[in-house]
Backbone bond lengths (Angstrom), bond angles and torsions (degrees), N, CA, C in turn:
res aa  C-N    CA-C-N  psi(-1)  N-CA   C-N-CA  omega(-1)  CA-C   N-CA-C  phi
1 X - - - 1.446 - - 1.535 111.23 -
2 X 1.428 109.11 -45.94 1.536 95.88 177.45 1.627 129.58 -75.13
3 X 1.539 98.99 -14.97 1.613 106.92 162.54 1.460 119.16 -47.38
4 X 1.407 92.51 -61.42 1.570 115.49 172.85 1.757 83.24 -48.91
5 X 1.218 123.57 -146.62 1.453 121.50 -147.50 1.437 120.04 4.59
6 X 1.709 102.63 -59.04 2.055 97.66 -167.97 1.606 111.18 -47.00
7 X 1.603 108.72 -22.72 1.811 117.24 -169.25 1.637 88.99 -73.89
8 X 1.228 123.80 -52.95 1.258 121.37 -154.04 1.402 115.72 -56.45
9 X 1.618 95.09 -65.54 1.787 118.93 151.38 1.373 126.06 -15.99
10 X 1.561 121.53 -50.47 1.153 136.34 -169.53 1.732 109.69 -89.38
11 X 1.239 102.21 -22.33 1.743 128.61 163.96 1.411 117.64 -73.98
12 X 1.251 105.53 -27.68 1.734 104.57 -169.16 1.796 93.79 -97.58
13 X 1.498 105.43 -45.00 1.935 98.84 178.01 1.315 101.63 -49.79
14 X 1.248 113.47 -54.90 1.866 119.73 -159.00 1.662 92.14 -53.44
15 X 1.308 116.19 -74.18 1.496 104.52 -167.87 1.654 106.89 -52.16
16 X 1.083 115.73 -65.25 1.429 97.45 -176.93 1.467 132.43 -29.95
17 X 1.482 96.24 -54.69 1.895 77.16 173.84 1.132 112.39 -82.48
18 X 1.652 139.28 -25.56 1.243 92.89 169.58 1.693 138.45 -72.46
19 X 1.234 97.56 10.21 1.638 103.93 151.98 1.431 128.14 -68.70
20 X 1.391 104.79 -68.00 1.750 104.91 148.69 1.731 125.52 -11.92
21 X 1.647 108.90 -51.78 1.400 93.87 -156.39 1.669 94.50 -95.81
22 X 1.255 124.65 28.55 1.493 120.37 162.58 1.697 105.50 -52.49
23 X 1.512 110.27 153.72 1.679 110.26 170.34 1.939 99.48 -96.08
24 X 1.491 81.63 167.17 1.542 105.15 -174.70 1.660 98.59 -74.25
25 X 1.274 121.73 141.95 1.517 123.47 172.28 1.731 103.45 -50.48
26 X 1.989 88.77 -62.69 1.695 87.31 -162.41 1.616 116.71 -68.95
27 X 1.578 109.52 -0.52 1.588 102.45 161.99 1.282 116.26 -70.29
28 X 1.268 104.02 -46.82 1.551 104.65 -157.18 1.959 96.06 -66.30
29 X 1.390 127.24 -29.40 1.157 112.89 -176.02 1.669 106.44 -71.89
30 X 1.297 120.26 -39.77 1.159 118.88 -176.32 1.148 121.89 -57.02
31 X 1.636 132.80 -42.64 0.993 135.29 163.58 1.876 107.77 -50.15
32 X 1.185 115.57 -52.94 1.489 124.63 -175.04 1.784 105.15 -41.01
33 X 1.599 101.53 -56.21 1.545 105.79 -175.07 1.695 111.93 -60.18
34 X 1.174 128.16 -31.52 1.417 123.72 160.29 1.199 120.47 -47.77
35 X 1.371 137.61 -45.34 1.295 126.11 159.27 1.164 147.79 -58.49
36 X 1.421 124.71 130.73 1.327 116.97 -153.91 2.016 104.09 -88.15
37 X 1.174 100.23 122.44 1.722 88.82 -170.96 1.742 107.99 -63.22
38 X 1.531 97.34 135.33 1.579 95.29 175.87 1.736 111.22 -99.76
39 X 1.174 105.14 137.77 1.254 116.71 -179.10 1.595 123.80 -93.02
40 X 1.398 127.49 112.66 1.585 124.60 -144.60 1.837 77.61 -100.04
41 X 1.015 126.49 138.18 1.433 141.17 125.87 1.426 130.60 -86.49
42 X 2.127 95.84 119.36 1.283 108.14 -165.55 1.456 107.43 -76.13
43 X 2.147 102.25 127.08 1.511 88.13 -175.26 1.191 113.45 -93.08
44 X 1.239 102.08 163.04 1.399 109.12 -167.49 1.883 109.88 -134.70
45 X 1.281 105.04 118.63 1.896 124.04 168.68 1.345 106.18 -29.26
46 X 1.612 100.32 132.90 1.186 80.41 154.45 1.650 124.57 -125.49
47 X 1.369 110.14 141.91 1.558 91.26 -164.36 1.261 150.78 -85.33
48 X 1.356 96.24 28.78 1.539 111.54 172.23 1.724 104.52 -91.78
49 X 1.171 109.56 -32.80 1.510 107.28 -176.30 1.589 110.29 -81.55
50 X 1.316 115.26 -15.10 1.524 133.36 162.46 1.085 112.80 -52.01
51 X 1.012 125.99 -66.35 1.680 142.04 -179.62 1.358 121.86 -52.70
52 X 1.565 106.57 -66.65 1.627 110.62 145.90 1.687 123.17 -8.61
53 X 1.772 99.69 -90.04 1.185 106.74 -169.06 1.729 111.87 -54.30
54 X 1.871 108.17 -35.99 1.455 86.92 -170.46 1.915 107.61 -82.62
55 X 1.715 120.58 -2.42 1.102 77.62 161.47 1.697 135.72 -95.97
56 X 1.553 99.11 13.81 1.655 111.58 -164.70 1.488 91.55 -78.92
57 X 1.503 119.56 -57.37 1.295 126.67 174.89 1.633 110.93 -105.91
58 X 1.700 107.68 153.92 1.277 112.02 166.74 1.646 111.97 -91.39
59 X 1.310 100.35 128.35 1.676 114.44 168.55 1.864 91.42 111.11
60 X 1.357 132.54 -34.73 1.293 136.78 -161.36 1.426 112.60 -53.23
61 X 1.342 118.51 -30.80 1.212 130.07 176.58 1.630 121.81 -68.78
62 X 1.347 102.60 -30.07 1.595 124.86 176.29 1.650 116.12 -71.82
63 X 1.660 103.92 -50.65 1.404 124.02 -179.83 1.568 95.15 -55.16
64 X 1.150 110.45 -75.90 1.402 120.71 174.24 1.485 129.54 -19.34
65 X 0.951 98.78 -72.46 2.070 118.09 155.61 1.687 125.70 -53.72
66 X 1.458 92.44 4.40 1.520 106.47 178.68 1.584 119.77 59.33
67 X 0.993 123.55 32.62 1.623 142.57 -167.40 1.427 112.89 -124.92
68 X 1.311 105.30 67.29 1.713 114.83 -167.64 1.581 94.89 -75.65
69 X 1.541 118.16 -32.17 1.808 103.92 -160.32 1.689 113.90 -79.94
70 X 1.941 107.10 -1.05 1.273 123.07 146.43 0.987 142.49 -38.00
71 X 1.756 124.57 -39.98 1.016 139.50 -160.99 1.654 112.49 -86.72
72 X 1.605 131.82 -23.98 1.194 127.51 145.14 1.436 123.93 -48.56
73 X 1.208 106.98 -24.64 1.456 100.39 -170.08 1.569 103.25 -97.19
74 X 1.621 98.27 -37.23 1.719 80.81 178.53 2.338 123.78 -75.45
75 X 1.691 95.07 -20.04 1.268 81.94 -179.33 1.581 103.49 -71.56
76 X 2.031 124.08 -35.33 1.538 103.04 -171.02 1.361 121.63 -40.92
77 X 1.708 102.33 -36.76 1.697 112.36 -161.14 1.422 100.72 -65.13
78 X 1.418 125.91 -37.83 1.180 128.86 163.96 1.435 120.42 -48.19
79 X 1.265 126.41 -63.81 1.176 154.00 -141.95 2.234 97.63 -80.01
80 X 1.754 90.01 -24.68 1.396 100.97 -160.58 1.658 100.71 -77.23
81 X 1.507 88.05 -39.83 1.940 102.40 -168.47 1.569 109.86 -75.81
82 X 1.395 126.40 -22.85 1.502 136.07 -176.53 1.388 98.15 -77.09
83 X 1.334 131.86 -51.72 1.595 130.92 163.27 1.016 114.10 -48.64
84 X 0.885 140.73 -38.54 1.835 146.24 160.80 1.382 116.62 -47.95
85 X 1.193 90.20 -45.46 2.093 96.85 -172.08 1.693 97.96 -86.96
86 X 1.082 126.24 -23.77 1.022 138.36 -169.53 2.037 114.08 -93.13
87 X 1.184 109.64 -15.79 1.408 128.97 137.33 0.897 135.52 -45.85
88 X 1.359 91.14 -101.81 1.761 118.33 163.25 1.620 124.84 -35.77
89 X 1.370 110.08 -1.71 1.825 114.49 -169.25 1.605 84.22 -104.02
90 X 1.920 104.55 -69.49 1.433 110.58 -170.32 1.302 106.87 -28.30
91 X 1.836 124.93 -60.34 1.393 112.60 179.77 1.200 122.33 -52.71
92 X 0.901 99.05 -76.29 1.953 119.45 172.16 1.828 85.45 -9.02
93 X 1.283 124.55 -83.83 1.593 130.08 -135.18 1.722 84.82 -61.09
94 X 1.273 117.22 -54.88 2.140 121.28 171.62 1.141 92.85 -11.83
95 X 1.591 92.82 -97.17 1.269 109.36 -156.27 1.993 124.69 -40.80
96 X 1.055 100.89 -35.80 1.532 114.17 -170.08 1.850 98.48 -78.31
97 X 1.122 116.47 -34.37 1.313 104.79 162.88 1.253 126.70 -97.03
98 X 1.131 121.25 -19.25 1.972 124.98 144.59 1.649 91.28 -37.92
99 X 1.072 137.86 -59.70 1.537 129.30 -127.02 1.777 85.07 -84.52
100 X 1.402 101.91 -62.37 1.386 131.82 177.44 2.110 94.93 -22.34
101 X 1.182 111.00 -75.53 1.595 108.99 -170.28 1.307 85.21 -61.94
102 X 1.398 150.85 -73.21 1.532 130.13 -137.50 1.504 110.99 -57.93
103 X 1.414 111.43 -36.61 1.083 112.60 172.09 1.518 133.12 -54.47
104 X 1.165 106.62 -41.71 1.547 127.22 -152.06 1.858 92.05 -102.32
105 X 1.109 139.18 -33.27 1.592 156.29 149.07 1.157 131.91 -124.09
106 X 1.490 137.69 72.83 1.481 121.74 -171.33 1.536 115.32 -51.22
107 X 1.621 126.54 -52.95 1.251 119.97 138.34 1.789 122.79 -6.24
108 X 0.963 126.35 -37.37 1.448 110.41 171.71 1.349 137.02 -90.34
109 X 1.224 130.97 135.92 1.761 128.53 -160.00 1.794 89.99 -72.21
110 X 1.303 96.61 164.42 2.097 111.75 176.43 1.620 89.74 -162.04
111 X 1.348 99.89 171.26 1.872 99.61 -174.88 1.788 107.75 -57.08
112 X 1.323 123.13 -23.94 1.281 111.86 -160.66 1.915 105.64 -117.77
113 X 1.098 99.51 42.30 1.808 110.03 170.00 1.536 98.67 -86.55
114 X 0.848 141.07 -43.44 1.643 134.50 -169.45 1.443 99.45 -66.49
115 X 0.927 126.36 -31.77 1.665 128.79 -142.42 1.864 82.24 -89.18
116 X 1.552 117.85 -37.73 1.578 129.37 -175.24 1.722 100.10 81.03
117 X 1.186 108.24 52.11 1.650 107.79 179.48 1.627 110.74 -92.57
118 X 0.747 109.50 114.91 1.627 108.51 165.23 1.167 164.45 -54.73
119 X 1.415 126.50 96.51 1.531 98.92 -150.81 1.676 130.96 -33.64
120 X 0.921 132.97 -14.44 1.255 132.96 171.45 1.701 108.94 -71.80
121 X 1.019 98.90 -49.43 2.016 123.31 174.36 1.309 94.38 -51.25
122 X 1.230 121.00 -51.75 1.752 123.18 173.60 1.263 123.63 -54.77
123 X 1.028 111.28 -28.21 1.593 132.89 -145.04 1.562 90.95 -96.67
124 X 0.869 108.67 -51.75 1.879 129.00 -176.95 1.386 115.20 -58.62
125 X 1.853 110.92 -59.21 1.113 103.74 158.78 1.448 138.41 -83.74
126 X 1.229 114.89 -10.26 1.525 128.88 172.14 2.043 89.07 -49.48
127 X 1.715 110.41 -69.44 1.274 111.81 -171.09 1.241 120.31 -46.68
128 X 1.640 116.72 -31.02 1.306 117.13 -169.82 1.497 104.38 -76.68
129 X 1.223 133.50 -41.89 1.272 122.79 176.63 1.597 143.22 -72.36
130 X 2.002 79.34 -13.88 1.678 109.04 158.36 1.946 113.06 -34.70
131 X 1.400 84.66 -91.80 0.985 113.31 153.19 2.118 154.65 -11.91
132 X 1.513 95.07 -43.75 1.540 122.35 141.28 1.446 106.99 -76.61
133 X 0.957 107.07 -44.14 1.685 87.95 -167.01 1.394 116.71 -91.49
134 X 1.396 123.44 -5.45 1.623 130.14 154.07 1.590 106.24 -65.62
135 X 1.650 108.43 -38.30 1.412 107.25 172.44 1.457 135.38 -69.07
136 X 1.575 114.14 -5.36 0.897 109.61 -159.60 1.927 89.12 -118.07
137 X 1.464 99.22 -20.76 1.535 71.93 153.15 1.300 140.28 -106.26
138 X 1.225 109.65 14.82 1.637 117.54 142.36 1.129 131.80 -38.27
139 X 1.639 96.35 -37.39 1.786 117.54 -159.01 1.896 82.75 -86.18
140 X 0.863 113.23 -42.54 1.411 115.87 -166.48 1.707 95.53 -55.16
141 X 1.488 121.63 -52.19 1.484 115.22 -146.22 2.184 80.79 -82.00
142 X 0.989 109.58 -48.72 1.774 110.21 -167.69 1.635 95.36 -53.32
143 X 1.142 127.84 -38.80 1.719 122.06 177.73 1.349 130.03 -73.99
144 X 1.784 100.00 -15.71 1.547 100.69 161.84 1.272 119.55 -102.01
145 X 1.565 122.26 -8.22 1.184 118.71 137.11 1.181 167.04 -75.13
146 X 1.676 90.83 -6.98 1.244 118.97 162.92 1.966 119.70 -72.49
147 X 1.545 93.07 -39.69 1.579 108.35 178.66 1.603 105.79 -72.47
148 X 1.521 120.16 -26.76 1.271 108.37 160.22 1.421 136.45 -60.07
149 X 1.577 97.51 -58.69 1.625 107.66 -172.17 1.386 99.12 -52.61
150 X 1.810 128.50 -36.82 1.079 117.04 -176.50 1.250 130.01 -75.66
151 X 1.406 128.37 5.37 0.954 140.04 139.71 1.273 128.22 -45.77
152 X 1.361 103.30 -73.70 1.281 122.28 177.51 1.441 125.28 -40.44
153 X 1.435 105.31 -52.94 1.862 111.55 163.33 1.315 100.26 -67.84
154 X 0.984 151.31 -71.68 1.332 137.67 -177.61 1.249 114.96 -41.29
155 X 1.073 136.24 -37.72 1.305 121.73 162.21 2.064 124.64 -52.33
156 X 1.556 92.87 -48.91 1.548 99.38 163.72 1.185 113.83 -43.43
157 X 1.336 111.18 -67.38 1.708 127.23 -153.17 1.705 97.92 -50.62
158 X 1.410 123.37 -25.00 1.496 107.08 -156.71 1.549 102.57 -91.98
159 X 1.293 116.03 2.77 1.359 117.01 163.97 1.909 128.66 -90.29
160 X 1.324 80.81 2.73 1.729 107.14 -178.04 1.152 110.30 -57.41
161 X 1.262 133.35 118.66 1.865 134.31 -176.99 1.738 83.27 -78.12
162 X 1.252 115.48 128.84 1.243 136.89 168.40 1.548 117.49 -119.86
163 X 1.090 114.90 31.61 2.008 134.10 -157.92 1.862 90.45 -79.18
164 X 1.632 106.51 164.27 0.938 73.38 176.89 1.688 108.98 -121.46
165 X 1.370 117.06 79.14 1.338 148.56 172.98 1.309 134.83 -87.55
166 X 1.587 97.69 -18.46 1.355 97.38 160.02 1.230 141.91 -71.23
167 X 1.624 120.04 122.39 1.202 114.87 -175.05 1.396 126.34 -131.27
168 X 1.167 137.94 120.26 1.516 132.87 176.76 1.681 112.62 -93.75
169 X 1.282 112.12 137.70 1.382 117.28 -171.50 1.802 94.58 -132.71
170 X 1.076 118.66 130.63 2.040 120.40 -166.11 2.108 78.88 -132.97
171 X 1.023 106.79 119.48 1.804 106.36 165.98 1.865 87.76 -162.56
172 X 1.520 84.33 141.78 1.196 103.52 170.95 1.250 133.15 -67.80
173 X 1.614 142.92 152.57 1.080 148.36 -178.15 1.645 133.17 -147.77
174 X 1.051 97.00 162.51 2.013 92.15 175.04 1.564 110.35 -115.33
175 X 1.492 101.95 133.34 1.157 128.03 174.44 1.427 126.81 -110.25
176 X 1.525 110.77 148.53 1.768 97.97 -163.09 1.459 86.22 -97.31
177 X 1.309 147.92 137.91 1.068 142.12 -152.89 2.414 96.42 -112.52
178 X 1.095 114.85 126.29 1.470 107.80 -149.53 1.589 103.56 -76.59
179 X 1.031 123.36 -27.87 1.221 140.14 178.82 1.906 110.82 -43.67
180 X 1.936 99.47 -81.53 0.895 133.05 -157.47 1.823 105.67 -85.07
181 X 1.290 94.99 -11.81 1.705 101.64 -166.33 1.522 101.84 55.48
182 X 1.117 131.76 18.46 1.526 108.56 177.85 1.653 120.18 -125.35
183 X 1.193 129.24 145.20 1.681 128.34 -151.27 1.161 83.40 -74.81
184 X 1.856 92.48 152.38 1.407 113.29 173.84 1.928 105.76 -133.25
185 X 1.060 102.02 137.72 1.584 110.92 177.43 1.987 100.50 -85.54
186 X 1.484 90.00 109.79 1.583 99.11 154.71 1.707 128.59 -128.59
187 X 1.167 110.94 -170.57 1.423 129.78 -176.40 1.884 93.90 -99.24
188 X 1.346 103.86 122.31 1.676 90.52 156.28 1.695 90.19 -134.78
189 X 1.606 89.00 159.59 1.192 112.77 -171.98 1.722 125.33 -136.84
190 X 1.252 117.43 104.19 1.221 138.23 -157.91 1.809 117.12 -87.87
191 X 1.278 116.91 97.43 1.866 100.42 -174.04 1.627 91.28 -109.81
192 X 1.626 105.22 123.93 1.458 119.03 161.59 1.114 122.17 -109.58
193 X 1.247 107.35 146.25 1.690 101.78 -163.74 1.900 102.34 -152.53
């Protein structure tokens, strides 16, 4: 029984003061009015220097623009097109020296004599892989320009008033039409922003 009380006892001090140690309103404002409010200016990219960096470096333009969770996406796209070129060559170099011995000795073995491919058969695919792999570095130059420009608008875009003030209002109206002198029923359409 007396446990029971000393717990209770020791429950009723505890809450009490921490009631006690609440602060005073008009302190806490007074202290508040001493401080001088600081005013943060949102920075903002700019996108000429965006563009720059992402085309000097890949991803730099992103870092820059403060868009780090970008940078997976821009090295895969990278990462996607170098495997491509990096394909397309390995074959390419086969085939072109498959073609290379049939030509120069049909008599002589090259990796693709078992298969009974033909120099012409060579010839075909030698071109076809030409071909991907001129394409793929296309893909290479359109993906670092793509990772640029997107920089670059992204850099714009973050200066975009996105408030939410925009308003469109569409109500109909009458117009004296100048020609005909005679009213005309239209649509007008109002964007406030």
């Amino acid at each position: 029984m007396s446990k029971k009380l000393l717990y209770i006892f020791l429950f009723l001090v505890t809450f009490f003061q921490v009631q006690g140690q609440e602060q005073d309103s008009t302190l806490k404002a007074r202290e508040n009015a001493d401080l001088p409010e600081i005013q943060t200016e949102k920075w903002l990219p700019k996108p000429s220097k965006a563009l720059r960096l992402a085309l000097l470096l890949p991803g730099a333009g992103q870092i820059y623009n403060r868009k780090w969770w970008k940078l997976p996406l821009v090295y895969g796209a990278y990462a996607g097109v170098v495997i491509a070129i990096d394909y397309n060559q390995g074959f390419y170099r086969r085939f072109r020296d498959a073609f290379n011995a049939e030509i120069q000795n049909p008599a002589q073995f090259h990796e693709f004599t078992e298969i009974g491919l033909s120099s012409t058969e060579l010839r075909a695919f030698r071109d076809r892989f030409d071909k991907q792999l001129q394409l793929s570095y296309i893909g290479l130059i359109l993906v670092h320009g793509l990772v640029s420009m997107e920089a670059f608008v992204d850099a714009h875009l973050q200066s975009f008033d996105i408030s939410d003030d925009l308003t469109l209002q569409i109500k109909p109206d009458l117009l004296l039409d100048p020609i005909s002198q005679q009213p005309v029923f239209s649509i007008v359409g109002t964007l406030g922003f």
